[in-house]
CHARMM internal coordinates of N, CA and C (Angstrom, degrees):
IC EDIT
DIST 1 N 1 CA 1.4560
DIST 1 CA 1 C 1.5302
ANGL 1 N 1 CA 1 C 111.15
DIST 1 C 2 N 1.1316
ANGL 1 CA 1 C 2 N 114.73
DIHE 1 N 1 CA 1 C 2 N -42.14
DIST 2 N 2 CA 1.5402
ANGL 1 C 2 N 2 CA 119.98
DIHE 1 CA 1 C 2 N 2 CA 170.77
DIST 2 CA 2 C 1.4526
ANGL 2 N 2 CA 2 C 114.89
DIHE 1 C 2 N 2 CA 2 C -37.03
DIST 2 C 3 N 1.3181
ANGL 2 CA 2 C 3 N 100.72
DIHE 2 N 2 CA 2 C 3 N -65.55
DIST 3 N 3 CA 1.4156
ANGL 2 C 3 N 3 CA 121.51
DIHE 2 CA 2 C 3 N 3 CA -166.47
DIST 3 CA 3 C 1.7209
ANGL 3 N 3 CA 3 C 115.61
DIHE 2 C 3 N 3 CA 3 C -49.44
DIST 3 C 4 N 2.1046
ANGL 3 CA 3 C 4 N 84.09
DIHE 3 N 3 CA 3 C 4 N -37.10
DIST 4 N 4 CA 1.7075
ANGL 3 C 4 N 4 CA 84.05
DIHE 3 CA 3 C 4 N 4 CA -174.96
DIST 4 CA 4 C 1.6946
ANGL 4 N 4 CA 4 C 113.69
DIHE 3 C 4 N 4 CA 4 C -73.44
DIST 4 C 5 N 1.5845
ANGL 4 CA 4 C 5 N 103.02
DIHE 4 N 4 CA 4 C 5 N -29.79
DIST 5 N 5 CA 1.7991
ANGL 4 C 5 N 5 CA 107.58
DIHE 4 CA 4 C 5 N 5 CA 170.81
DIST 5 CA 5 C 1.7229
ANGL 5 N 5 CA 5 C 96.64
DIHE 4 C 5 N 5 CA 5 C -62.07
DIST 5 C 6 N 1.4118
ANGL 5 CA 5 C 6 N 160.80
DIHE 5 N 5 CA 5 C 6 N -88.67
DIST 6 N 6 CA 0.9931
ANGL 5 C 6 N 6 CA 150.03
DIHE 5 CA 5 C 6 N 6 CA 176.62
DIST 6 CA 6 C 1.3570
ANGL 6 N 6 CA 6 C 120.99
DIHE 5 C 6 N 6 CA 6 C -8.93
DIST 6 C 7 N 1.0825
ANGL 6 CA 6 C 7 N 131.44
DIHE 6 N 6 CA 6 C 7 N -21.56
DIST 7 N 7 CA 1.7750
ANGL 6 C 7 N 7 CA 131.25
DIHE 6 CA 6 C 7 N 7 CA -164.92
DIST 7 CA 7 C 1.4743
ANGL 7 N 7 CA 7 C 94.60
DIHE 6 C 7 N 7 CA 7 C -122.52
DIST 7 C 8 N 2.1161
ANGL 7 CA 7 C 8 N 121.52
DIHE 7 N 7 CA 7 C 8 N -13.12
DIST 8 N 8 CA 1.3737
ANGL 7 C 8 N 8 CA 91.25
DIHE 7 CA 7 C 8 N 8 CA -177.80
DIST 8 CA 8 C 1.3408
ANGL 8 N 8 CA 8 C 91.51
DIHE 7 C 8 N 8 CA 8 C -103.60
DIST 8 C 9 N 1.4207
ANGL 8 CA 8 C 9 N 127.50
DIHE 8 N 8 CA 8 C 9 N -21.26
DIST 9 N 9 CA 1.5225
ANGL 8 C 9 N 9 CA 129.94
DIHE 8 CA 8 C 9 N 9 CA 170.26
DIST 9 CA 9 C 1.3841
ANGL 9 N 9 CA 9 C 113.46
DIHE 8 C 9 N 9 CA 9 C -44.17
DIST 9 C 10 N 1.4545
ANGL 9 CA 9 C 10 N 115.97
DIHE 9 N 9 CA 9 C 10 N -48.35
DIST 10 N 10 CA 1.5686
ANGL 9 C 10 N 10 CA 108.38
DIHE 9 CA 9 C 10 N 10 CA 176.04
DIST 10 CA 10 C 1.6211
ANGL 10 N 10 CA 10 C 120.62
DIHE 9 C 10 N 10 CA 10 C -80.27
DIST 10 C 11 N 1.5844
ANGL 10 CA 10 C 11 N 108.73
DIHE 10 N 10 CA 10 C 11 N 1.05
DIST 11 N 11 CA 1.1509
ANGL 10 C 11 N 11 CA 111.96
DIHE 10 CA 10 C 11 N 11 CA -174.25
DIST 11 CA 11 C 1.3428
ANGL 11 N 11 CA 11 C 98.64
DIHE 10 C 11 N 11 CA 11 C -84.13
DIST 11 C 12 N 1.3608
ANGL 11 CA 11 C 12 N 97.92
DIHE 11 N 11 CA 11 C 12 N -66.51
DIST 12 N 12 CA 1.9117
ANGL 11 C 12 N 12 CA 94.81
DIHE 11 CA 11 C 12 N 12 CA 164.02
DIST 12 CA 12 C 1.2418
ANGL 12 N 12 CA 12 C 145.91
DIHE 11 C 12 N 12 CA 12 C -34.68
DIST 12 C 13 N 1.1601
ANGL 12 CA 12 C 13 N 113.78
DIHE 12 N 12 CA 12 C 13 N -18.35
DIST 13 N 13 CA 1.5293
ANGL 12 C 13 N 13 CA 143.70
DIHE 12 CA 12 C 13 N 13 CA -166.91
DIST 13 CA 13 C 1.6514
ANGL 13 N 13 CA 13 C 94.91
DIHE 12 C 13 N 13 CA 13 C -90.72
DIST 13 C 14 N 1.2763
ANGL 13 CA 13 C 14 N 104.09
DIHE 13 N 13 CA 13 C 14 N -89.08
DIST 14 N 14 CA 1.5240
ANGL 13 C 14 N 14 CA 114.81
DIHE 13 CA 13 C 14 N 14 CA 157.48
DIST 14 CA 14 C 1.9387
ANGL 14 N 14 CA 14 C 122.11
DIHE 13 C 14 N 14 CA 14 C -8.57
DIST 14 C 15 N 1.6689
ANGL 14 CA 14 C 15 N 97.65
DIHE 14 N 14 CA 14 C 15 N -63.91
DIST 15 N 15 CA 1.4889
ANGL 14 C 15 N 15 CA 87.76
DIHE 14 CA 14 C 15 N 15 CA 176.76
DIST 15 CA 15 C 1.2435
ANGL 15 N 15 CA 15 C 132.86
DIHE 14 C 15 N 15 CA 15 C -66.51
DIST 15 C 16 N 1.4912
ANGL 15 CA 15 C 16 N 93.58
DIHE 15 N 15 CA 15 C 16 N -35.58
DIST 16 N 16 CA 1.8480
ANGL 15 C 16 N 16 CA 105.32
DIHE 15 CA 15 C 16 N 16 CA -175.78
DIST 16 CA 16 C 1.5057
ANGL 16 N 16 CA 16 C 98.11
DIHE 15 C 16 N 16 CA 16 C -65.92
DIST 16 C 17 N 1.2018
ANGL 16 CA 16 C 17 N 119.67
DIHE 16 N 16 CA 16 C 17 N -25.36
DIST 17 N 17 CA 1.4626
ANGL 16 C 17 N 17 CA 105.23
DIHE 16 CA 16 C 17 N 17 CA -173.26
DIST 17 CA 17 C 1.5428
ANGL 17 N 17 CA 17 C 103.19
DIHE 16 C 17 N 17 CA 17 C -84.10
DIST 17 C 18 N 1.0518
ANGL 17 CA 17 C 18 N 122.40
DIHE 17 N 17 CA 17 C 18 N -56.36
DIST 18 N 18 CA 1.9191
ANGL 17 C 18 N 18 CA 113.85
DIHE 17 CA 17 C 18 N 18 CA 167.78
DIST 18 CA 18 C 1.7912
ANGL 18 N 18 CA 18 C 115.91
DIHE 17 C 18 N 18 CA 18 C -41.10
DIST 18 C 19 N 1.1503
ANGL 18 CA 18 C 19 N 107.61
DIHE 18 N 18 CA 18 C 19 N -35.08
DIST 19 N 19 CA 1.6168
ANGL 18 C 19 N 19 CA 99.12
DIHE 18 CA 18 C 19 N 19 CA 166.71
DIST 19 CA 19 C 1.3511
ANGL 19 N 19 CA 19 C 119.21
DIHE 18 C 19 N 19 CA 19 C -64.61
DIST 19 C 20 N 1.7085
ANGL 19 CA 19 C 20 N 101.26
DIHE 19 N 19 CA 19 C 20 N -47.62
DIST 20 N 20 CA 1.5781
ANGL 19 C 20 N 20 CA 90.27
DIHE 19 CA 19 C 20 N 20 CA -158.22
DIST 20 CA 20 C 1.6907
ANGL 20 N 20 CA 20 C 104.83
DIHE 19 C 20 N 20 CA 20 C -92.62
DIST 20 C 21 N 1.3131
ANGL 20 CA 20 C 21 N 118.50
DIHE 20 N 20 CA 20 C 21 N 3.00
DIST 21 N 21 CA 1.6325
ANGL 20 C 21 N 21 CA 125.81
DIHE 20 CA 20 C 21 N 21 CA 155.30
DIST 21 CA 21 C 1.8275
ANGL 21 N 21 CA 21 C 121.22
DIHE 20 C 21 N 21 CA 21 C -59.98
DIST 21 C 22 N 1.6169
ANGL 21 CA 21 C 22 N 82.78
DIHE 21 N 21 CA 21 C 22 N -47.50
DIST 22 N 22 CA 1.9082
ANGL 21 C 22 N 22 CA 83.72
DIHE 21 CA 21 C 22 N 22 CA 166.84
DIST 22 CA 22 C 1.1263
ANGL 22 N 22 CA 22 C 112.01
DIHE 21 C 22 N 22 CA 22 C -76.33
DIST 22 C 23 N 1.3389
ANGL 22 CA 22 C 23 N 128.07
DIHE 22 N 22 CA 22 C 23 N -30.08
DIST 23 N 23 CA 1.4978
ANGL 22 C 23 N 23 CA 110.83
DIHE 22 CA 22 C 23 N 23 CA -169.23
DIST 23 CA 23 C 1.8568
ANGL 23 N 23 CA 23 C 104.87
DIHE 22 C 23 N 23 CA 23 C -77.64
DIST 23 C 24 N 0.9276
ANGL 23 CA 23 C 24 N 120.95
DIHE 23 N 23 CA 23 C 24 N -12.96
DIST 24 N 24 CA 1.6670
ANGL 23 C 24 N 24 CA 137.71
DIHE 23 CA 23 C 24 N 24 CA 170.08
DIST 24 CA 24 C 1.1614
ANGL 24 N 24 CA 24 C 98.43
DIHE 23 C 24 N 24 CA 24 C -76.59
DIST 24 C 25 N 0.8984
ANGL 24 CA 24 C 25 N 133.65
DIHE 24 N 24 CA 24 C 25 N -102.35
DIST 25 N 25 CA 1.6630
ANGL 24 C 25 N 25 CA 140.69
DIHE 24 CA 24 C 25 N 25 CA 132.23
DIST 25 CA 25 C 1.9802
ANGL 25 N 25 CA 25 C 88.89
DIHE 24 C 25 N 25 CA 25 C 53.10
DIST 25 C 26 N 1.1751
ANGL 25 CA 25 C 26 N 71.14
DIHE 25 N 25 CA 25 C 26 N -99.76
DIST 26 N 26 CA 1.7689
ANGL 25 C 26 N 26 CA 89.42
DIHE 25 CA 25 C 26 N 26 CA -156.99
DIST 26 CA 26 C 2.0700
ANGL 26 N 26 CA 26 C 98.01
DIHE 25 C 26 N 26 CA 26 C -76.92
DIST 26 C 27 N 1.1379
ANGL 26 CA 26 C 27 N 113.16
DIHE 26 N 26 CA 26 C 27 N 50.02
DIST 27 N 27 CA 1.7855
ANGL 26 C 27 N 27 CA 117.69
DIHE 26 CA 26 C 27 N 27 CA -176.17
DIST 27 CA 27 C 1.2853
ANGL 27 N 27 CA 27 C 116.01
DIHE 26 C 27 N 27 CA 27 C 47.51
DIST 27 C 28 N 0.9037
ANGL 27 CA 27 C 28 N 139.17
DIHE 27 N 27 CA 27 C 28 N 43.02
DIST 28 N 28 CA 1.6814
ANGL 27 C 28 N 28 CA 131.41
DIHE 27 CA 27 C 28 N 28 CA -163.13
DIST 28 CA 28 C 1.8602
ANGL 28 N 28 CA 28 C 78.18
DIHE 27 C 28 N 28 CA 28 C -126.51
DIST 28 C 29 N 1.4711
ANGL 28 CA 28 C 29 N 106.40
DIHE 28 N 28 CA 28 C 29 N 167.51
DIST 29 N 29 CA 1.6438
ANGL 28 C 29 N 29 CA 121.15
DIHE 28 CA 28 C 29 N 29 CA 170.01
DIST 29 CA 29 C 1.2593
ANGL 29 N 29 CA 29 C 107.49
DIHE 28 C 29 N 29 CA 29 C -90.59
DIST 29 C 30 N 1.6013
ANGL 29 CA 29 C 30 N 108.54
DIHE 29 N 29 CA 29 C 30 N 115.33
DIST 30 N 30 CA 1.7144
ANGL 29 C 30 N 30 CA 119.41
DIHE 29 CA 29 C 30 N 30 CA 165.81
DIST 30 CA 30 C 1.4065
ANGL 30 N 30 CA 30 C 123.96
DIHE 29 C 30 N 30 CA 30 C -66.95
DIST 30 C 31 N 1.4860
ANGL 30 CA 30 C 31 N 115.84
DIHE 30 N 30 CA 30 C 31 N -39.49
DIST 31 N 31 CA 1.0489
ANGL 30 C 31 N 31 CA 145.29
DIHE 30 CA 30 C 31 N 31 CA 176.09
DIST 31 CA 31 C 1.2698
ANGL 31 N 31 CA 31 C 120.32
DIHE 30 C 31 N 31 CA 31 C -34.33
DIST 31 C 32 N 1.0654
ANGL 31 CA 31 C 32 N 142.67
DIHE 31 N 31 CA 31 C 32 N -21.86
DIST 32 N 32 CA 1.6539
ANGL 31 C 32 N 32 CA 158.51
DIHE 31 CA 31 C 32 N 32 CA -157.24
DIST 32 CA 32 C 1.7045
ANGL 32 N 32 CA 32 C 97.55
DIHE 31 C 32 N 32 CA 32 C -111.30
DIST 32 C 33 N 1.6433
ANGL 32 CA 32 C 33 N 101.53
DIHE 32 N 32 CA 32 C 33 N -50.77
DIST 33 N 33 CA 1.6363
ANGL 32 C 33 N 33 CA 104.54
DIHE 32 CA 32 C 33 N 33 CA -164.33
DIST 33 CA 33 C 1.7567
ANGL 33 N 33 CA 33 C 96.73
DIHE 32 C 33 N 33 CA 33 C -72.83
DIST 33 C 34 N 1.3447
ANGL 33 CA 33 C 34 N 115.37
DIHE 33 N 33 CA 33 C 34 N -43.92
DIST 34 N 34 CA 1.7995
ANGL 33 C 34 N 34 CA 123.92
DIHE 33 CA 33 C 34 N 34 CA 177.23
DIST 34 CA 34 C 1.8750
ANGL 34 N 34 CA 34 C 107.31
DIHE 33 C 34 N 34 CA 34 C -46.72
DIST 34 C 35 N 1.6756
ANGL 34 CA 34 C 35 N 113.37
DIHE 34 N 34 CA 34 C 35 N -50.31
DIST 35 N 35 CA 1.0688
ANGL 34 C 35 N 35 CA 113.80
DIHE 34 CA 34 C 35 N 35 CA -142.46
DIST 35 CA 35 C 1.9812
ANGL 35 N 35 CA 35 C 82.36
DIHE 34 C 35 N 35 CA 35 C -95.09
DIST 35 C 36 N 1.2036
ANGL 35 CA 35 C 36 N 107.69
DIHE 35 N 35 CA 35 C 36 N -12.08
DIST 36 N 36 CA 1.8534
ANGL 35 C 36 N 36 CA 85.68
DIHE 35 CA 35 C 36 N 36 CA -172.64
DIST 36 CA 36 C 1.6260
ANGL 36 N 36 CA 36 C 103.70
DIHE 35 C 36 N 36 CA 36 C -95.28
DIST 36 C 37 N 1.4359
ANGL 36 CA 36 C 37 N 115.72
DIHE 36 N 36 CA 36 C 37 N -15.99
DIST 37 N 37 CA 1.4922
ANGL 36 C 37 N 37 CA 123.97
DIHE 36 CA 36 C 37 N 37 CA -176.42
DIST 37 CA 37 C 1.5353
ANGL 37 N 37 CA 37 C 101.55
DIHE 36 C 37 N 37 CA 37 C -71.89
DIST 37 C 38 N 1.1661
ANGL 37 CA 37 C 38 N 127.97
DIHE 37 N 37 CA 37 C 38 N -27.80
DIST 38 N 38 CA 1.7625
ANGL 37 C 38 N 38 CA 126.99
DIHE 37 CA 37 C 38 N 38 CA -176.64
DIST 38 CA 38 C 1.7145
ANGL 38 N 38 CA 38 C 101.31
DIHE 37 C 38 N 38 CA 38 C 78.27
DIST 38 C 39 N 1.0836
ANGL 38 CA 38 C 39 N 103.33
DIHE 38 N 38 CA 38 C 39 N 33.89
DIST 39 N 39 CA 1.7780
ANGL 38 C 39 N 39 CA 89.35
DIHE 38 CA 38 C 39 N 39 CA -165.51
DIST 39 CA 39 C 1.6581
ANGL 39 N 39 CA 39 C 82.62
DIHE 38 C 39 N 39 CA 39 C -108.90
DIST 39 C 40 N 1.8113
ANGL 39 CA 39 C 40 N 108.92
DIHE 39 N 39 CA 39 C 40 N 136.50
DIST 40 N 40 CA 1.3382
ANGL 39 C 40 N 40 CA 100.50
DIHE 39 CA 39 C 40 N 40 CA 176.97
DIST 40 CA 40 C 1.8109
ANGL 40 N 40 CA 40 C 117.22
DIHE 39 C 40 N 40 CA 40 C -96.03
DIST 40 C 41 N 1.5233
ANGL 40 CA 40 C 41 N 118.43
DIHE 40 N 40 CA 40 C 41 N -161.43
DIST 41 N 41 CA 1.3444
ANGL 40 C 41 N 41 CA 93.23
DIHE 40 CA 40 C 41 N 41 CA 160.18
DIST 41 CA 41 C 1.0775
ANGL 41 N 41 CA 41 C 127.12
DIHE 40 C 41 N 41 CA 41 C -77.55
DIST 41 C 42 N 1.1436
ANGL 41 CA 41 C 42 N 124.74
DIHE 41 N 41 CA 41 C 42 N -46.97
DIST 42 N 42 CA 1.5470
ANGL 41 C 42 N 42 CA 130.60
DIHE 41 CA 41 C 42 N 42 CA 168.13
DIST 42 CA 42 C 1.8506
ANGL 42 N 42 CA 42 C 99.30
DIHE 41 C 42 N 42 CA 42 C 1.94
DIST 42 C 43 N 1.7667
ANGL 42 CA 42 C 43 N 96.46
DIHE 42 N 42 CA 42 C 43 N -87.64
DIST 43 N 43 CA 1.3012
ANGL 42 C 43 N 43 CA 85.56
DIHE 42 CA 42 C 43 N 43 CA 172.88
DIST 43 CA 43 C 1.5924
ANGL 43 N 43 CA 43 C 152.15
DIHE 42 C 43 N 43 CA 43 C -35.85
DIST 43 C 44 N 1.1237
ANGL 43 CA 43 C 44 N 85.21
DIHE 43 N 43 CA 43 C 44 N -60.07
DIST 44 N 44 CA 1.4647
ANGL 43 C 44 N 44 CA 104.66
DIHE 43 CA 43 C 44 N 44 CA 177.54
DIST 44 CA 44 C 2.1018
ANGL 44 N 44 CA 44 C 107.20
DIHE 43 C 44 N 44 CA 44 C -46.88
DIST 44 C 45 N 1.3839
ANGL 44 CA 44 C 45 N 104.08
DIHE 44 N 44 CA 44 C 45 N -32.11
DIST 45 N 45 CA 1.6487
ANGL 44 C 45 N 45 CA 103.46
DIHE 44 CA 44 C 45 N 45 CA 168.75
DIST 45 CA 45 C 1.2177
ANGL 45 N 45 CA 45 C 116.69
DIHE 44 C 45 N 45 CA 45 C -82.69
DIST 45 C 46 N 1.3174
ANGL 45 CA 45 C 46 N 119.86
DIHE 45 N 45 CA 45 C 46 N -20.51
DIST 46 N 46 CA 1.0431
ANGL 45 C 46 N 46 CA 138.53
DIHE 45 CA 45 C 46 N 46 CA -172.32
DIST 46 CA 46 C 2.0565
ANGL 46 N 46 CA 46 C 119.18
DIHE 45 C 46 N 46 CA 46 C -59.86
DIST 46 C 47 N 1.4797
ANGL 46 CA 46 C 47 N 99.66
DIHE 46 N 46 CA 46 C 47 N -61.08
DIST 47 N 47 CA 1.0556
ANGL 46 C 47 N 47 CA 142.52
DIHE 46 CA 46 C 47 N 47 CA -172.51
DIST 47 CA 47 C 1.5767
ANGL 47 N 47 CA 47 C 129.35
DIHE 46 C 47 N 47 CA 47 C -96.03
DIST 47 C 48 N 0.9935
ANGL 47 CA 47 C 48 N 106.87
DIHE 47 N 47 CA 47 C 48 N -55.52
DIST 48 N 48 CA 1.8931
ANGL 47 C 48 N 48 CA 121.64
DIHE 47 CA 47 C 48 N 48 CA 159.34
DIST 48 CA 48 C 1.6849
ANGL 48 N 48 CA 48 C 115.63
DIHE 47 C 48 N 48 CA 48 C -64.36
DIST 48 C 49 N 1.1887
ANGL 48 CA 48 C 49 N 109.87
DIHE 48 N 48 CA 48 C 49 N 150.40
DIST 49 N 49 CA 1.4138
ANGL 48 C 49 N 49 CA 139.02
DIHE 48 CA 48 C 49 N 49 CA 171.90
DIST 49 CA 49 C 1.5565
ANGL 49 N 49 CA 49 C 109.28
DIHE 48 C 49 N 49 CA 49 C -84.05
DIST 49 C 50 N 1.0941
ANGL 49 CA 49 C 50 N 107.12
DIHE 49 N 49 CA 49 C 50 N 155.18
DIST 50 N 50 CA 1.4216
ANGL 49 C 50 N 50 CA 123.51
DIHE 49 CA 49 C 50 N 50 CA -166.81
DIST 50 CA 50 C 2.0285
ANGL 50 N 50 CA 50 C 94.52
DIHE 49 C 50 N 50 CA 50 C -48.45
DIST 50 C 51 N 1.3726
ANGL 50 CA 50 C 51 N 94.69
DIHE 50 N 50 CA 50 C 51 N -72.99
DIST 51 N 51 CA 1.5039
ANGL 50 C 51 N 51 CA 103.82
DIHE 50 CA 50 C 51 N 51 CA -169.61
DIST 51 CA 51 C 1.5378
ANGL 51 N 51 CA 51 C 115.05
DIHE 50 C 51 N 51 CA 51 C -30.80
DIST 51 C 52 N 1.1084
ANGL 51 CA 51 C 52 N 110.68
DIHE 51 N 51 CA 51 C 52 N -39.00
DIST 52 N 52 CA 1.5665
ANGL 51 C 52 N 52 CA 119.30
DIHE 51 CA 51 C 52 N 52 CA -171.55
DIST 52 CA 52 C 2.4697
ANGL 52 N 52 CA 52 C 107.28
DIHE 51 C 52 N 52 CA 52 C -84.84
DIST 52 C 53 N 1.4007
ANGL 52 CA 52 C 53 N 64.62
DIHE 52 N 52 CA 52 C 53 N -22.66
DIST 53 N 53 CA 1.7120
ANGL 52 C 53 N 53 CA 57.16
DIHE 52 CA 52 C 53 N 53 CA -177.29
DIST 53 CA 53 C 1.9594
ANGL 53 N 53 CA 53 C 111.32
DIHE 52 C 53 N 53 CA 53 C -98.98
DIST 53 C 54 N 1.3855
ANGL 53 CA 53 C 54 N 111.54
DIHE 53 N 53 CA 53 C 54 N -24.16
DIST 54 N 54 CA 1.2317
ANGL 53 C 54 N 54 CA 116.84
DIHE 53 CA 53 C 54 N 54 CA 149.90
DIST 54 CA 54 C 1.8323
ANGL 54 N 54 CA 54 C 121.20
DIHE 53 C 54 N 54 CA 54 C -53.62
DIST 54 C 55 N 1.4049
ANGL 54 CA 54 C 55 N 114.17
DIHE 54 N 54 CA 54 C 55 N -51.11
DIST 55 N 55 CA 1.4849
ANGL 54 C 55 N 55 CA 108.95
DIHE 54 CA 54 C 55 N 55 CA 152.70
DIST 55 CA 55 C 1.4601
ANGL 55 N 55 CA 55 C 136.20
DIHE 54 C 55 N 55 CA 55 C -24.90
DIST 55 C 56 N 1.2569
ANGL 55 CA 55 C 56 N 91.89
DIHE 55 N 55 CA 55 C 56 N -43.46
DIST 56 N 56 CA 1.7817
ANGL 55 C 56 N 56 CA 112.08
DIHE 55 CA 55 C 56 N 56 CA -175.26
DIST 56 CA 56 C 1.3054
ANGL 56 N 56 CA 56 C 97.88
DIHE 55 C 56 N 56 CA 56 C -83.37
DIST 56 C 57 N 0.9455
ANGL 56 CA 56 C 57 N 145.59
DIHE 56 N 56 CA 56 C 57 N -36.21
DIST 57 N 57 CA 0.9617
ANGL 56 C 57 N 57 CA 155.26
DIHE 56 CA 56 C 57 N 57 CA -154.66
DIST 57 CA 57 C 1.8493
ANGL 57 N 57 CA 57 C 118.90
DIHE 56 C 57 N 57 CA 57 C 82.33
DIST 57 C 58 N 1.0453
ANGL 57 CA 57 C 58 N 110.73
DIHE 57 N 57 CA 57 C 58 N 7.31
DIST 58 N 58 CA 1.4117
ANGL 57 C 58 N 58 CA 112.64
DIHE 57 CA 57 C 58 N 58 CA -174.14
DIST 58 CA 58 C 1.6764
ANGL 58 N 58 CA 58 C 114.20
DIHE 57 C 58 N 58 CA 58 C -79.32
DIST 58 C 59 N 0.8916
ANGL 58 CA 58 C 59 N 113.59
DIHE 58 N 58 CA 58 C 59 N 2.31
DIST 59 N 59 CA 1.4530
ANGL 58 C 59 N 59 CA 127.57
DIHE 58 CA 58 C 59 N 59 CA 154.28
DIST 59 CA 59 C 1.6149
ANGL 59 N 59 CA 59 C 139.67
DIHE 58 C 59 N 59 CA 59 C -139.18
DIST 59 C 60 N 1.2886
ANGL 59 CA 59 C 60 N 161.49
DIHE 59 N 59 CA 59 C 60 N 137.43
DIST 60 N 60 CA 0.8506
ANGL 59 C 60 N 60 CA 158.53
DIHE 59 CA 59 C 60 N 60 CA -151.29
DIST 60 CA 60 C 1.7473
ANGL 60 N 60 CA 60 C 115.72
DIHE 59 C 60 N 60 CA 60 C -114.08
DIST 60 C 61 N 1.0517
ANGL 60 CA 60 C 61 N 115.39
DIHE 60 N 60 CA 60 C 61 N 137.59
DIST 61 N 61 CA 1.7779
ANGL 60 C 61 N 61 CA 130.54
DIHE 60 CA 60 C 61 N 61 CA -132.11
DIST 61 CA 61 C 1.9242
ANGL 61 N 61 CA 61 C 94.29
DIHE 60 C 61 N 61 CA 61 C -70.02
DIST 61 C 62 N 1.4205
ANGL 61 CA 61 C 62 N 136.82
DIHE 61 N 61 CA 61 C 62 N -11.32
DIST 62 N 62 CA 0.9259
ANGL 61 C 62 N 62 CA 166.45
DIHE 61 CA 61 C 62 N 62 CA 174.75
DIST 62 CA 62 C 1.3217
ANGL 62 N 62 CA 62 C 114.53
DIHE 61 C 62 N 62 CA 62 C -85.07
DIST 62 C 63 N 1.2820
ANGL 62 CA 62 C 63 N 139.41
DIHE 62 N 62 CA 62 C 63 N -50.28
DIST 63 N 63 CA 1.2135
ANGL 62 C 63 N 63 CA 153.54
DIHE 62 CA 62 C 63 N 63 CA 175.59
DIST 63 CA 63 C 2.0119
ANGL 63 N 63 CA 63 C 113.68
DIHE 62 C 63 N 63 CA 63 C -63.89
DIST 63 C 64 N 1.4394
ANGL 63 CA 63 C 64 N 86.21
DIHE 63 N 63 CA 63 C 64 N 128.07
DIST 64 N 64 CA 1.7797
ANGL 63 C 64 N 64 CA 97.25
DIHE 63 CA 63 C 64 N 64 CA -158.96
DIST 64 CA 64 C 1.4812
ANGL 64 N 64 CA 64 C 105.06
DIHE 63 C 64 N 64 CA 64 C -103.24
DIST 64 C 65 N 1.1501
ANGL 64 CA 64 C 65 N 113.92
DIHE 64 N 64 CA 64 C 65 N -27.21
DIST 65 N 65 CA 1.6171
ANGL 64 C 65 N 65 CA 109.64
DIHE 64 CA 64 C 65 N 65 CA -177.75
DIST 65 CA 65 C 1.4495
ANGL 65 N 65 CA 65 C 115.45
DIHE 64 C 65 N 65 CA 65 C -104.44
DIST 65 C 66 N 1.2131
ANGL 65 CA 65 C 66 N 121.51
DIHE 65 N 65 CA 65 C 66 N 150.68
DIST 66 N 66 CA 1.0749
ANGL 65 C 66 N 66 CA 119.56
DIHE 65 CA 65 C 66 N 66 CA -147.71
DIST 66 CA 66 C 1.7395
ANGL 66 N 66 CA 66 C 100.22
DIHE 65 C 66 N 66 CA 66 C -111.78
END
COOR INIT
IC SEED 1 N 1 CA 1 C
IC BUILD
């Protein structure tokens, strides 16, 4: 049961961060969708793929480690 809260926590984690990358992404404010989810960065580096965290801007399109 653990395991299955762990895989939907990062699932969640994961989406909010693909939303609120497009909504950055495409000029809209991410900031609202980041700050009402409670998800910090930690996570969000934690858990996300390059693409999604370059979205955010929390990394730069050049940058290899995560």
């Amino acid at each position: 049961m653990a395991k299955e809260k762990d895989d939907r926590t990062v699932g969640f984690i994961q989406g909010v961060a693909y939303a609120a990358g497009l909504c950055r992404r495409f000029g809209s404010d991410s900031e609202q969708i980041l700050a009402e989810s409670g998800i910090t960065e930690e996570e969000l580096r934690k858990y996300c793929d390059d693409y999604d965290l370059e979205n955010l801007g929390l990394i730069n399109g050049d940058e290899e480690d995560n």
